[in-house]
Rosetta silent file (secondary structure, phi, psi, omega in degrees, C-alpha in Angstrom):
SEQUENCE: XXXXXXXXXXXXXXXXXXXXXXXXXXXXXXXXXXXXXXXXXXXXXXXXXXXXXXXXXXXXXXXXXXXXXXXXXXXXXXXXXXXXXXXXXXXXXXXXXXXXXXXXXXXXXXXXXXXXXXXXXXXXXXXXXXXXXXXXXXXXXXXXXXXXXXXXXXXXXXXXXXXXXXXXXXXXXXXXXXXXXXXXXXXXXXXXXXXXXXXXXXXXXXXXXXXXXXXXXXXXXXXXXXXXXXXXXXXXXXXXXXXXXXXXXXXXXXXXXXXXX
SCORE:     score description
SCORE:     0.000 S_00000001
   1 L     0.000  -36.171 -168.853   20.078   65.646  119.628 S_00000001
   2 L   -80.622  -11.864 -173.126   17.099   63.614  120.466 S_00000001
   3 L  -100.692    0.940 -177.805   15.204   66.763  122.270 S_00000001
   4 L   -94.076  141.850  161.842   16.237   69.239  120.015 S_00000001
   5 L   -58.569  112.538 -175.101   13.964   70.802  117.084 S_00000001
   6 H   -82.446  -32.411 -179.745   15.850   70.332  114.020 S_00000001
   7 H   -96.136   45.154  115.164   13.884   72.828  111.831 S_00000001
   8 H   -44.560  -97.526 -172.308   13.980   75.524  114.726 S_00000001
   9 H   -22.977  -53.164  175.206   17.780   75.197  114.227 S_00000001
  10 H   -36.945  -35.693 -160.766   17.257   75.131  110.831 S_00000001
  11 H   -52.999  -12.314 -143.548   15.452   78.403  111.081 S_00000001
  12 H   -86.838  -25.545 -179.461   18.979   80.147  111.739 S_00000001
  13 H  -117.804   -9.903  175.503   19.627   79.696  107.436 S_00000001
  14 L  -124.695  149.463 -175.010   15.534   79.161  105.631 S_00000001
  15 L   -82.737  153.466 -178.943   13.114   81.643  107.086 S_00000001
  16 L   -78.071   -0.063  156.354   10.201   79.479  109.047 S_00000001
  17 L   -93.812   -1.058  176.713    7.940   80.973  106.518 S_00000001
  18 H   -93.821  -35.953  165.843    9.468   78.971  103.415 S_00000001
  19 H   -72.237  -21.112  174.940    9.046   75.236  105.839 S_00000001
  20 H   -59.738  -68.256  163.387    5.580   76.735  106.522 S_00000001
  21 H   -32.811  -37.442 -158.805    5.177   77.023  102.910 S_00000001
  22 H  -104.336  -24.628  153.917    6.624   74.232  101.421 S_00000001
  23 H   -72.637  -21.578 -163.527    4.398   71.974  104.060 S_00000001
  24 H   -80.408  -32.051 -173.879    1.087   73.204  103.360 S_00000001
  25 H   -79.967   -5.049  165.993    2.066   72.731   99.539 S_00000001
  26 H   -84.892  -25.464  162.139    3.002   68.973  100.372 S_00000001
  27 H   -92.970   -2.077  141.947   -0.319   68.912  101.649 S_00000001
  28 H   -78.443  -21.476  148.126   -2.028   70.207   98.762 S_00000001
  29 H   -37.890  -63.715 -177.437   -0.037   67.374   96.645 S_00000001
  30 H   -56.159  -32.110 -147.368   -1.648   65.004   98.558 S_00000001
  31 H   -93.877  -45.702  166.261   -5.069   66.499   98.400 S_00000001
  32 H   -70.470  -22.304  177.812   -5.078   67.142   95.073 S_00000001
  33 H   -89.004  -67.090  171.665   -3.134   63.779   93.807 S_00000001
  34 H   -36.490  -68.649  159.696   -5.550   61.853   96.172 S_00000001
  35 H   -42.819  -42.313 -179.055   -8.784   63.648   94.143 S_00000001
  36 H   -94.018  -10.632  157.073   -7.120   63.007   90.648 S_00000001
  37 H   -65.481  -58.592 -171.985   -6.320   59.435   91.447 S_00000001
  38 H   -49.433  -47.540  172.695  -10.298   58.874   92.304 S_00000001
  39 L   -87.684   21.508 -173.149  -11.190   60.556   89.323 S_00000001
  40 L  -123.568  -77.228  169.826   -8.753   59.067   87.466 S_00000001
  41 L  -116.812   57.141  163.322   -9.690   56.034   88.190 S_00000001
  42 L    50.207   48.095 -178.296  -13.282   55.954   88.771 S_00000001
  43 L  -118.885    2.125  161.621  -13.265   54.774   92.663 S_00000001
  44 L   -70.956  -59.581 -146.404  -15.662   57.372   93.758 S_00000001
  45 H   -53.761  -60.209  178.587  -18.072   56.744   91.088 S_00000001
  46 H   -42.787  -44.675 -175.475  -17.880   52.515   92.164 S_00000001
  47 H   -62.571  -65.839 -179.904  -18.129   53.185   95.804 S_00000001
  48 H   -33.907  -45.734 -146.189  -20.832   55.600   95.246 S_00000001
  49 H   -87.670  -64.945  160.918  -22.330   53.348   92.757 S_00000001
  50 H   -33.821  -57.798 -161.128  -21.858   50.043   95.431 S_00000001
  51 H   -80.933  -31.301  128.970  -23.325   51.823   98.110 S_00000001
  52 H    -4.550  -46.908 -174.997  -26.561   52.822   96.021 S_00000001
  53 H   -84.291  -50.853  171.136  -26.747   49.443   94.983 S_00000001
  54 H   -74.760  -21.175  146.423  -26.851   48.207   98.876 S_00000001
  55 L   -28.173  -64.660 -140.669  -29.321   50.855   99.500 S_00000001
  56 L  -114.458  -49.058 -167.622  -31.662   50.268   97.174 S_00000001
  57 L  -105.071   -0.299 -174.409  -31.282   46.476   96.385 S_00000001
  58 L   -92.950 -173.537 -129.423  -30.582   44.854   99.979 S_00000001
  59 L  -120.558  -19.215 -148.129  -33.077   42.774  102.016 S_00000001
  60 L  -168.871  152.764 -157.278  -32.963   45.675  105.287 S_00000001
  61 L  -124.988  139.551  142.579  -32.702   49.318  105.576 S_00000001
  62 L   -74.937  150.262 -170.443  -29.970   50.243  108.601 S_00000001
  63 L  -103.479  138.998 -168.602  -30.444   52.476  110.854 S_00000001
  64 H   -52.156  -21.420  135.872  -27.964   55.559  111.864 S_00000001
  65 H   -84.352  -12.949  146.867  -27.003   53.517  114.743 S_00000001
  66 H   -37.589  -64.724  161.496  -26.167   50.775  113.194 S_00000001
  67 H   -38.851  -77.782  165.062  -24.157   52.795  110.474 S_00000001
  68 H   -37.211  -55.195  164.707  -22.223   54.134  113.287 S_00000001
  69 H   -45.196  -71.768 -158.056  -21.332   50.881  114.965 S_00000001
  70 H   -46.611  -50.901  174.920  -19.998   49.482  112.017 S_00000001
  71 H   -33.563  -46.729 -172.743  -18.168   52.804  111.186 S_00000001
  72 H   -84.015   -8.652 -169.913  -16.111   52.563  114.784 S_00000001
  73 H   -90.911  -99.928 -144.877  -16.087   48.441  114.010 S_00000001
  74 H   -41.747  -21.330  155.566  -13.997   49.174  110.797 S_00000001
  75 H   -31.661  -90.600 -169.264  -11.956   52.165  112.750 S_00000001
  76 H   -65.670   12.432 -160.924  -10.788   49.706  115.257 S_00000001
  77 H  -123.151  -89.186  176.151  -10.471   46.611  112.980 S_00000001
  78 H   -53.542  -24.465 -138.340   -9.608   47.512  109.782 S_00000001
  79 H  -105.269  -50.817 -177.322   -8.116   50.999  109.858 S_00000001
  80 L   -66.802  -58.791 -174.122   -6.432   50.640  113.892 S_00000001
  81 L  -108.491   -0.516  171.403   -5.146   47.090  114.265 S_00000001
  82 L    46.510   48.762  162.957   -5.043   46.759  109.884 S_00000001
  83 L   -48.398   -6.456 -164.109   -6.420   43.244  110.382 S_00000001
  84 L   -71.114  -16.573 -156.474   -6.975   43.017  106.528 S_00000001
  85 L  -103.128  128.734 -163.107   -3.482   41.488  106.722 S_00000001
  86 L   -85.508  -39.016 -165.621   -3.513   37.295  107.727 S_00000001
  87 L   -59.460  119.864  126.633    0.628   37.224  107.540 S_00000001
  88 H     7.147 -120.832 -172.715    1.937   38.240  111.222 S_00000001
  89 H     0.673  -76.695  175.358    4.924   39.318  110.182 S_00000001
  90 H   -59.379  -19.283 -170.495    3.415   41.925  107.527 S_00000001
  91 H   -89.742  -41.556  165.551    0.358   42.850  109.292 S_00000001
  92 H   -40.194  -95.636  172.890    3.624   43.897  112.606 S_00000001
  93 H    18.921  -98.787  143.354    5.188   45.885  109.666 S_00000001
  94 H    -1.582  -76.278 -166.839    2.233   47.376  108.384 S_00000001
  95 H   -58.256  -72.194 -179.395    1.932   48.690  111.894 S_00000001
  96 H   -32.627  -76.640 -160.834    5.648   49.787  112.876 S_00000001
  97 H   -54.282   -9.911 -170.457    5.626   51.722  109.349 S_00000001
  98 H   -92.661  -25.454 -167.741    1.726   53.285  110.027 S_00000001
  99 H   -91.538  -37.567 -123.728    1.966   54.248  113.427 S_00000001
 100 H  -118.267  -28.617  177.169    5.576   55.392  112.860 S_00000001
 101 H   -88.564  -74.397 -153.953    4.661   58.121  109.903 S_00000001
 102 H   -35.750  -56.789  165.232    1.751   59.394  111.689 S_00000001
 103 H   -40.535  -74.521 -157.423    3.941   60.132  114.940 S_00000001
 104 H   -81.165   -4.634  168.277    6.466   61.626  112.503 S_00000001
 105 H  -100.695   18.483 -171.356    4.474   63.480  110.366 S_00000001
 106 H   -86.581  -35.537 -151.518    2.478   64.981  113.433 S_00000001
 107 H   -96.929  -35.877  178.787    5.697   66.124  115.477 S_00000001
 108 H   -49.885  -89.267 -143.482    6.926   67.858  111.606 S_00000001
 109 H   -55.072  -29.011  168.796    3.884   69.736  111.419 S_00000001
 110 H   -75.178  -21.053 -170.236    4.023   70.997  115.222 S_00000001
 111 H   -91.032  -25.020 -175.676    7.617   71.801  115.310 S_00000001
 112 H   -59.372  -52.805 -155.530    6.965   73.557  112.070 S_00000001
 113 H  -116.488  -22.758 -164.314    4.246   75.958  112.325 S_00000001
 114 L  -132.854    0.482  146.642    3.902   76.385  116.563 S_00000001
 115 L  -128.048   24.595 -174.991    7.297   75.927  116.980 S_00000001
 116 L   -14.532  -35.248 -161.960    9.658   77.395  114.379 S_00000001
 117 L  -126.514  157.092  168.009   12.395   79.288  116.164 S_00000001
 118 L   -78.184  -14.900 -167.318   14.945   78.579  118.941 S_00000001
 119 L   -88.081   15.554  162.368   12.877   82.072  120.568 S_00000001
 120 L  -154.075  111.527 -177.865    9.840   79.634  121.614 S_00000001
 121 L   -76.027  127.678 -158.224   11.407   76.237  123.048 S_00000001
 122 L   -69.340   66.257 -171.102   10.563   73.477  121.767 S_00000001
 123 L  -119.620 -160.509 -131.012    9.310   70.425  123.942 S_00000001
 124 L   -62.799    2.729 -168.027   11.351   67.752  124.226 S_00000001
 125 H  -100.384  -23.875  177.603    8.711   65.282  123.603 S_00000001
 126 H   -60.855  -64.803 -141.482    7.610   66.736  119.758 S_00000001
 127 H   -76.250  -19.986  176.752   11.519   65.978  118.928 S_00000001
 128 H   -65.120  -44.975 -163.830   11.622   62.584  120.579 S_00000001
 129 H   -82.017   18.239 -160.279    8.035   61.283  119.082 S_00000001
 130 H  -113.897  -54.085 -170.462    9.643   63.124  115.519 S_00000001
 131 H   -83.044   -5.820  167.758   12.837   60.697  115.910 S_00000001
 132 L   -99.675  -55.070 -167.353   10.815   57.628  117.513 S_00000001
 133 H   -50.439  -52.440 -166.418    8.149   58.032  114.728 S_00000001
 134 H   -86.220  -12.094  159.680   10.829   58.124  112.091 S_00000001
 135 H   -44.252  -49.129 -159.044   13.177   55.092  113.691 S_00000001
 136 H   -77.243  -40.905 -165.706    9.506   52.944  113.683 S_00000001
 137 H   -71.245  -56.519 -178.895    9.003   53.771  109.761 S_00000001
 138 H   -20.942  -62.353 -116.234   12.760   52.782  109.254 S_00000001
 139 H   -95.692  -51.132 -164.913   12.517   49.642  111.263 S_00000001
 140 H   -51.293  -45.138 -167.679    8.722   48.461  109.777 S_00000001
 141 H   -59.289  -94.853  169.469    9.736   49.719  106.253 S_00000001
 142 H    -5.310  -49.917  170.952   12.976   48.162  105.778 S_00000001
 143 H   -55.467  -48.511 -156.442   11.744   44.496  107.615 S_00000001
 144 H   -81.542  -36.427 -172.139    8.942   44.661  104.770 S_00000001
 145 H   -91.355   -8.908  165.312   11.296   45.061  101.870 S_00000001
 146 H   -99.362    1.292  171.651   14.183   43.243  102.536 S_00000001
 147 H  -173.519   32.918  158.485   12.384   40.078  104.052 S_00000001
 148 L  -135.302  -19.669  174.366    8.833   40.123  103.894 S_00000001
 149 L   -47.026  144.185 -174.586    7.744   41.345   99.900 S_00000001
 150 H   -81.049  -21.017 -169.791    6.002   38.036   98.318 S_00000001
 151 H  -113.221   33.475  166.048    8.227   38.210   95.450 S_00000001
 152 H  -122.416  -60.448 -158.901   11.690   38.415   97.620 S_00000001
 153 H   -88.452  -26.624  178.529   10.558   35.400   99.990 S_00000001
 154 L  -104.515  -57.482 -178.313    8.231   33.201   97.582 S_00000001
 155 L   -64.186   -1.883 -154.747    9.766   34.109   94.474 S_00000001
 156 L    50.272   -5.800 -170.516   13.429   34.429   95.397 S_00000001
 157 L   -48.287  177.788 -178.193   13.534   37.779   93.248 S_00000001
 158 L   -62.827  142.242  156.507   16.569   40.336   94.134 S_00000001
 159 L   -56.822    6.064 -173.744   15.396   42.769   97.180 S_00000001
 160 L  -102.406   -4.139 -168.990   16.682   45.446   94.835 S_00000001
 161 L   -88.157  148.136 -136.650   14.417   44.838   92.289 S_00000001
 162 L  -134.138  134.673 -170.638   12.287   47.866   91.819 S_00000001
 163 L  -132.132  170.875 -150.466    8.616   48.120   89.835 S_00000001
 164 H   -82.453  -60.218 -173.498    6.218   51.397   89.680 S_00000001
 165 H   -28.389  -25.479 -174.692    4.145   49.714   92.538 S_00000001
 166 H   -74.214    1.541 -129.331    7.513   50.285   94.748 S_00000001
 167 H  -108.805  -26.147 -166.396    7.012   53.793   94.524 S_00000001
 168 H   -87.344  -43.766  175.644    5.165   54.594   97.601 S_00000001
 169 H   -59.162  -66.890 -174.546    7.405   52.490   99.721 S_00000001
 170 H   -52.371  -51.917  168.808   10.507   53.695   98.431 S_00000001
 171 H  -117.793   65.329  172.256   10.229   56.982   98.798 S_00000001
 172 H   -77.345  -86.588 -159.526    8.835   56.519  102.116 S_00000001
 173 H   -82.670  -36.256  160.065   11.755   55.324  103.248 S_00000001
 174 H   -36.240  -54.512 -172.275   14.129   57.521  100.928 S_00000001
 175 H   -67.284  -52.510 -171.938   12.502   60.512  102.841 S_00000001
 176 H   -64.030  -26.758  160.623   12.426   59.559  106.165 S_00000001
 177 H   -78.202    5.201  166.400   15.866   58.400  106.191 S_00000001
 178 H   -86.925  -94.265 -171.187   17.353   61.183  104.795 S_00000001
 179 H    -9.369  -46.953  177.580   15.609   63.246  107.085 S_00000001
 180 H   -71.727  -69.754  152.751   16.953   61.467  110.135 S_00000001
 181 H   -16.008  -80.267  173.569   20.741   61.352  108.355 S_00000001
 182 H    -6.456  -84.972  175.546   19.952   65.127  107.985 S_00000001
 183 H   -30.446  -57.516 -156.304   18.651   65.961  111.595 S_00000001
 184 H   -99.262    9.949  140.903   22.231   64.100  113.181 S_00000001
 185 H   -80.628  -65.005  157.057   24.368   65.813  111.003 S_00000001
 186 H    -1.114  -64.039  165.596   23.075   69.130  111.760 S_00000001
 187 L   -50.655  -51.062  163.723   23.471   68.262  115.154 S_00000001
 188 L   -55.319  -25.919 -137.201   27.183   67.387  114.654 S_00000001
 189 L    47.391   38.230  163.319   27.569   70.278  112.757 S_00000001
 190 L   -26.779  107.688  153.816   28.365   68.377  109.909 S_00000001
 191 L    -8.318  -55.839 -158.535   30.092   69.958  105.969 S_00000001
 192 L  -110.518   30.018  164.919   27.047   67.915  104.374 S_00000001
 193 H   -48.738  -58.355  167.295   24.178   68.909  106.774 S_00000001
 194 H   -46.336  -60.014  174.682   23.174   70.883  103.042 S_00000001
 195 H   -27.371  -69.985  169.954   23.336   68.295  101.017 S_00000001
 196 H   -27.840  -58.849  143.423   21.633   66.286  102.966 S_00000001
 197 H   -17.481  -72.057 -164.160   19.141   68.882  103.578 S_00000001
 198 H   -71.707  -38.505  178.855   18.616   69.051   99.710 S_00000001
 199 H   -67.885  -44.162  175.045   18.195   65.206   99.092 S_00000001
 200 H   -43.503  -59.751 -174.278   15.403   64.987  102.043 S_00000001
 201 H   -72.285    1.339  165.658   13.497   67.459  100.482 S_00000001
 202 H   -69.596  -60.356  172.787   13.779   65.919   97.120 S_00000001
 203 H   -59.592  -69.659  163.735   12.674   62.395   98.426 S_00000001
 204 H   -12.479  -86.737  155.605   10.141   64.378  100.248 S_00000001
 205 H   -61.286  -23.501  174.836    8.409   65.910   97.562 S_00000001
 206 H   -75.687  -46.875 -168.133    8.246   62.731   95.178 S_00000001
 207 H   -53.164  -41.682 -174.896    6.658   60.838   98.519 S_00000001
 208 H  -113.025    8.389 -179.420    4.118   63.453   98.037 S_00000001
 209 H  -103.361    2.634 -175.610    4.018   64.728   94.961 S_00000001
 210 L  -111.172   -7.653 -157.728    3.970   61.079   93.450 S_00000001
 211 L   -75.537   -2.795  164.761    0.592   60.150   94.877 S_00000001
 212 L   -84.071  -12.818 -178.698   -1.538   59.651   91.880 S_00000001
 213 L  -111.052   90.607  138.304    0.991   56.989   90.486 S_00000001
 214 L  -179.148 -175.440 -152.286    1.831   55.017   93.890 S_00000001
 215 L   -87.314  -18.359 -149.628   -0.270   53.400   96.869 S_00000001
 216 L   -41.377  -56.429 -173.173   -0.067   56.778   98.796 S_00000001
 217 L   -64.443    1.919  167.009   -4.252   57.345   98.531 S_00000001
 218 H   -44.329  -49.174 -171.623   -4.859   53.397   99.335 S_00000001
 219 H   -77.524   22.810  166.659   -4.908   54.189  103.039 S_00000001
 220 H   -94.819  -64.544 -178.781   -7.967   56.803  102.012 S_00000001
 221 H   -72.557   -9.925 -168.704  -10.003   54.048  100.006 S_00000001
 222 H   -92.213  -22.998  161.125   -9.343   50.880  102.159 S_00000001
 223 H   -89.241    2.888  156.703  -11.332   52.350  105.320 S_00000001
 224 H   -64.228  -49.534  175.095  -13.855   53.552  102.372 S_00000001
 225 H   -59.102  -52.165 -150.164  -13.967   50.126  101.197 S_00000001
 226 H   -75.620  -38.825 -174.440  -13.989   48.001  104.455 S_00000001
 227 H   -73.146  -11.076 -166.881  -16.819   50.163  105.345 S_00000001
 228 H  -111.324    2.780  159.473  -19.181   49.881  102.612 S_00000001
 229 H   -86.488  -37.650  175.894  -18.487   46.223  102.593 S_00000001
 230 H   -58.733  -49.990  177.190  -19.437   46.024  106.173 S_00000001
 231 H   -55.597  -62.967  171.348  -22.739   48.078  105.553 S_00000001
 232 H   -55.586  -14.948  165.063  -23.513   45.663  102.655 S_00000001
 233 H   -93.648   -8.265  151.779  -23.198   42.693  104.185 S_00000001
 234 H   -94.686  -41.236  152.038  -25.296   43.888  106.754 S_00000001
 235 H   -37.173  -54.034 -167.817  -28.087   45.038  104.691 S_00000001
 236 L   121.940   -7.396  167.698  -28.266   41.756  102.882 S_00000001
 237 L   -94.549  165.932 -118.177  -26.584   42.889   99.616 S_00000001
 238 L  -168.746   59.266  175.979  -23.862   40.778   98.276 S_00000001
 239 L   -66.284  153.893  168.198  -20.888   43.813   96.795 S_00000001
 240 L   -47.408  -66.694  149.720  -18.048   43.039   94.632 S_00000001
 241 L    45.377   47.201 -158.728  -15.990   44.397   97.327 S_00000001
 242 L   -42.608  155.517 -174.532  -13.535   42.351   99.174 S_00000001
 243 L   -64.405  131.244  168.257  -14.825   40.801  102.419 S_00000001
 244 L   -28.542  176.148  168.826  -14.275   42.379  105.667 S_00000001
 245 L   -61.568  -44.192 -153.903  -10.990   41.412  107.524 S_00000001
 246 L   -99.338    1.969  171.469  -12.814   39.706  110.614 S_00000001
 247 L  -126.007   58.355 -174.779  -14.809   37.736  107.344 S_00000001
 248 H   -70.743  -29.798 -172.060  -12.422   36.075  105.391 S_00000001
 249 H   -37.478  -42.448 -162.324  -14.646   32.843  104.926 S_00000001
 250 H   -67.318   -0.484 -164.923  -16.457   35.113  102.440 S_00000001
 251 L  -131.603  -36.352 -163.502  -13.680   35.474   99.431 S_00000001
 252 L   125.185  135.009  159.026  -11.597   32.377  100.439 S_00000001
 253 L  -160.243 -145.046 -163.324   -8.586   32.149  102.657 S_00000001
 254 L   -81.344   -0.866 -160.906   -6.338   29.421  103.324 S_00000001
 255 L  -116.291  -15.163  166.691   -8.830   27.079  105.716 S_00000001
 256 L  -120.319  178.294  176.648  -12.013   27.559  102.950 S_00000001
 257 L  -102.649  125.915 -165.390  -12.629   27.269   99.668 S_00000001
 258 L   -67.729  168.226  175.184  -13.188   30.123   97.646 S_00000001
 259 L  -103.956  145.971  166.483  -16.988   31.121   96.446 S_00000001
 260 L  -127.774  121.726  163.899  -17.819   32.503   93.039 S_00000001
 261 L   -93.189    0.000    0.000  -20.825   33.898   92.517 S_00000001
């Protein structure tokens, strides 16, 4: 089960050109739902506007290697080890669930398109890192909502209780576990392998087909952000911006006192 392709197998009742299809249009959800949140809500035009502002109005001009360090400093800081986050616990999370789609939505898209069919074998390590990937989102996702959300553990609310903000999360974890549920009935040769089948792809499309109303495009603007706060604070300009990760002093955290300018 764990080395086998499930949509090869699949292949035997949807033709591998309707899963071709139906990913590239989950990736035009995103692309387009990513663009009409930013232009929706004005976060080009600020960044754009910020970084103009540090340009123009800052104390020092940087230089293209300079630019570059910082670019690979917020890579490995911000965007690699997600340092933005002070709790342990959530910042682990964070990680399990980040690391855990990218593996699984890497080994989808290869098993998909370069491996389709049981006629070109499949191997065993796309179905492993597809079923490791989607295990990791499981185990990160799940930890953060039933006993790490600030309003389950500081607030006592229910873990069931569910707000628009949830939306990204939820069906996150709606898809990928369905998927997985899917995959090992298939494999059994399970009665509700269809069903099953039909809710994944349901959950699916809302994870990506939801992304102007949920968090999806955050992880687009937050290494947009981290970076043009890093450039401005090197310059000598003084952005709205939240403070780098590795600069918390500069907003407030728990050991200073915040500043307002």
């Amino acid at each position: 089960m764990f080395t086998s392709n499930p949509f090869a197998v699949l292949s035997a009742s949807i033709s591998p050109a309707v899963m071709q299809t139906y990913v590239v249009v989950m990736i035009v959800l995103v692309v387009a739902g990513t663009l009409f949140d930013i232009v929706h809500k004005g976060s080009a035009k600020y960044f754009f506007d910020n970084w103009r502002k540090s340009k123009s109005k800052g104390s020092r001009q940087l230089g293209s290697g300079e630019l570059a360090s910082l670019a690979i400093k917020t890579g490995l800081v911000e965007v690699l080890t997600s340092s933005e986050f002070c709790n342990a616990r959530r910042r682990i999370a964070h990680l399990l669930t980040m690391y855990g789609f990218l593996a699984y939505v890497i080994a989808t898209a290869i098993m998909v398109f370069a491996y389709p069919t049981p006629a070109t074998p499949t191997p065993a390590i796309l179905p492993q890192l597809w079923w490791i990937g989607g295990l990791l989102v499981c185990l990160g996702g799940y930890w953060f909502w039933f006993f790490i959300r600030v309003d389950v553990v500081a607030e006592g609310s229910s873990p069931f209780r569910v707000m628009r903000a949830d939306l990204f999360i939820l069906s996150l974890l709606a898809s990928v576990t369905l998927g997985l549920i899917w995959a090992y009935l298939q494999a059994r040769g399970s009665s509700w392998t269809t069903v099953l089948l039909g809710l994944y792809l349901i959950a699916t499309t809302v994870l990506f087909g939801s992304v102007p109303w949920s968090k999806f495009s955050h992880m687009f603007f937050k290494p947009a952000a981290a970076f043009e706060k890093r450039v401005s604070n090197a310059n000598g300009f003084r952005s709205n911006l939240p403070a780098p990760a590795d600069k918390p002093e500069q907003f407030g955290s728990a050991r200073t006192q915040p500043r307002h300018y």
